[in-house]
C-alpha positions in Angstrom: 0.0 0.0 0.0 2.8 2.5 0.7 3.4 2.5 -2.7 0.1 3.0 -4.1 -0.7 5.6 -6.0 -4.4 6.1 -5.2 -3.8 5.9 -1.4 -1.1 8.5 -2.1 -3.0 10.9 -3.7 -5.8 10.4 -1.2 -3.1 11.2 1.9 -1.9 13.7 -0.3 -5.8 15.4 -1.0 -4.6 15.6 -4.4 -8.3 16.3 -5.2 -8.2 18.9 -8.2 -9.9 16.2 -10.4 -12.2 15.4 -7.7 -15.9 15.3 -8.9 -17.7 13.6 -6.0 -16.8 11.9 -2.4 -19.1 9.5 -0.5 -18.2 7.6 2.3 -16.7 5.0 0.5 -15.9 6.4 -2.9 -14.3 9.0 -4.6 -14.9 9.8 -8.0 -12.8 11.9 -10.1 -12.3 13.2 -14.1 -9.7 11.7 -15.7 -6.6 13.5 -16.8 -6.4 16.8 -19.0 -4.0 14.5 -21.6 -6.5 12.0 -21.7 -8.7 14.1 -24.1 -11.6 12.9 -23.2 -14.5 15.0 -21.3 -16.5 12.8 -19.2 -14.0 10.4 -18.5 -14.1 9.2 -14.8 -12.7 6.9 -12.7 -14.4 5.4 -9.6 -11.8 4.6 -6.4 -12.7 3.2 -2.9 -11.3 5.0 -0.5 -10.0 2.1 1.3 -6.6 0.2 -0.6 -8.9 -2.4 -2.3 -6.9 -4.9 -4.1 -9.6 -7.5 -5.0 -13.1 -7.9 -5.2 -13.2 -9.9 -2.6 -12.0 -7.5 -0.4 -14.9 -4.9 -0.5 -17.4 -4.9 1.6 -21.3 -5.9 1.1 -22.2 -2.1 1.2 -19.0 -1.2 -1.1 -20.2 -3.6 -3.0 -23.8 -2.7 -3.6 -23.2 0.7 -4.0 -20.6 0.1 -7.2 -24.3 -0.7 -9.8 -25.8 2.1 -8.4 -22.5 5.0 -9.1 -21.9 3.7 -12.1 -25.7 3.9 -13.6 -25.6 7.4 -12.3 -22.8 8.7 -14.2 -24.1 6.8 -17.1 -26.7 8.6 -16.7 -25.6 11.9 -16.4 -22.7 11.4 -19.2 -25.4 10.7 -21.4 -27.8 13.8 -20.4 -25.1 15.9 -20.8 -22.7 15.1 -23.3 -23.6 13.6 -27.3 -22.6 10.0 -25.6 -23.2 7.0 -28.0 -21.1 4.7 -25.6 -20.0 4.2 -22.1 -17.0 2.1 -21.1 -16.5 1.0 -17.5 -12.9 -1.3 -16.9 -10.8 -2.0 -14.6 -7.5 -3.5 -14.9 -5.5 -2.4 -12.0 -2.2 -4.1 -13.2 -0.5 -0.8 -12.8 -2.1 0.7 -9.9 -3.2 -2.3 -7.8 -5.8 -0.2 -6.0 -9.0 -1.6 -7.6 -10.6 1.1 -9.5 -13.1 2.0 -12.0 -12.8 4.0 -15.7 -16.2 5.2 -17.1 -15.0 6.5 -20.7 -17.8 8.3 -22.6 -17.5 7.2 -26.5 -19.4 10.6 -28.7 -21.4 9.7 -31.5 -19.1 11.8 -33.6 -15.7 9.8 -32.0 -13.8 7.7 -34.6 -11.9 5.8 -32.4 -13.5 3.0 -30.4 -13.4 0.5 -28.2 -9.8 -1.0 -27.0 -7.4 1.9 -28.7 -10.5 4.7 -26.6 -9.7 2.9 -23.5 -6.0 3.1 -23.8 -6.2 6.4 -24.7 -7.6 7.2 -21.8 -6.2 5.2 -19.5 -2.7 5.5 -20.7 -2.9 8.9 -22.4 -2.1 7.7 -25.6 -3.5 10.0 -27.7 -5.5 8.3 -30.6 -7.6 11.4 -31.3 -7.5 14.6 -32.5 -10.4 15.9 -30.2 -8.8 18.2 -27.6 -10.5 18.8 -24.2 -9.7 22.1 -22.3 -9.1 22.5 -18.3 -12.0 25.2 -18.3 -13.9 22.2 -20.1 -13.2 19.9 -17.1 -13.7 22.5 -14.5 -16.9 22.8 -15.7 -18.2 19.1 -15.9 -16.2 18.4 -12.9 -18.8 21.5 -10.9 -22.1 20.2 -13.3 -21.6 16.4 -12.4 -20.7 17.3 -8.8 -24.2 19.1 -8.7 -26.4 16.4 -10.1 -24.6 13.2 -8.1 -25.4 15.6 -4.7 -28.9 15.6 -6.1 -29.2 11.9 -6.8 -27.4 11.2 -3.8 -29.9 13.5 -1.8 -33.1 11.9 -3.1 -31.5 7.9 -2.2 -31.1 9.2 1.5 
């Protein structure tokens, strides 16, 4: 765990990608080089290295964050797909991607999800910070709502 870079960047509140915290989850936008507004990523805020390892309510709650941001990635942005992976070969800290595909994206599928996860661009769609800023405050907004209206 000392070495994980999740739990490092949660000790470290290295939060300026943070869209949403619960008490068991964080959920953040991806990275500017990514180039993809709307990409998220799902982390327990607990070092989980296995599914085994979460617990019943961790566990429940995974269907029910990842439907919402479905959701909202579709409300909000021209979304023909959603991918949700995780690998966590890298970062053994299980985790979640939720890459948005747009209807007018060319690339698909595996070489999308590398580009995102790995920042390989494969694209020549360019996201701005003030882009992300902004999703990051919208989506923050509507998961509070959601959230508010399950309590």
């Amino acid at each position: 765990m000392n070495d994980c870079t999740v739990c490092l960047d949660i000790i470290n509140d290295d939060n300026r990608l943070l869209v949403y915290e619960n008490e068991n989850f964080f959920i953040s936008h991806g990275p500017l080089n990514s180039y993809i507004l709307g990409y998220l990523k799902i982390q327990p805020k607990r070092h989980i290295e296995n599914w085994t390892d979460f617990t019943d309510q961790e566990l429940a709650e995974l269907p029910f964050i990842i439907k919402s941001l479905e959701f909202i990635l579709k409300e909000e942005l021209n979304i023909d797909r959603v991918y949700s992976v995780s690998i966590n070969e890298a970062v053994r800290h299980i985790h979640i991607h939720i890459i948005p595909r747009a209807f007018e994206e060319n690339i698909k599928g595996l070489p999308l999800i590398e580009q995102a996860t790995q920042q390989h661009p494969k694209s020549d769609t360019k996201v701005t910070a003030e882009e992300i800023t902004h999703f990051i405050k919208l989506v923050n907004k509507k998961l509070t709502n959601i959230y508010s209206k399950n309590e």
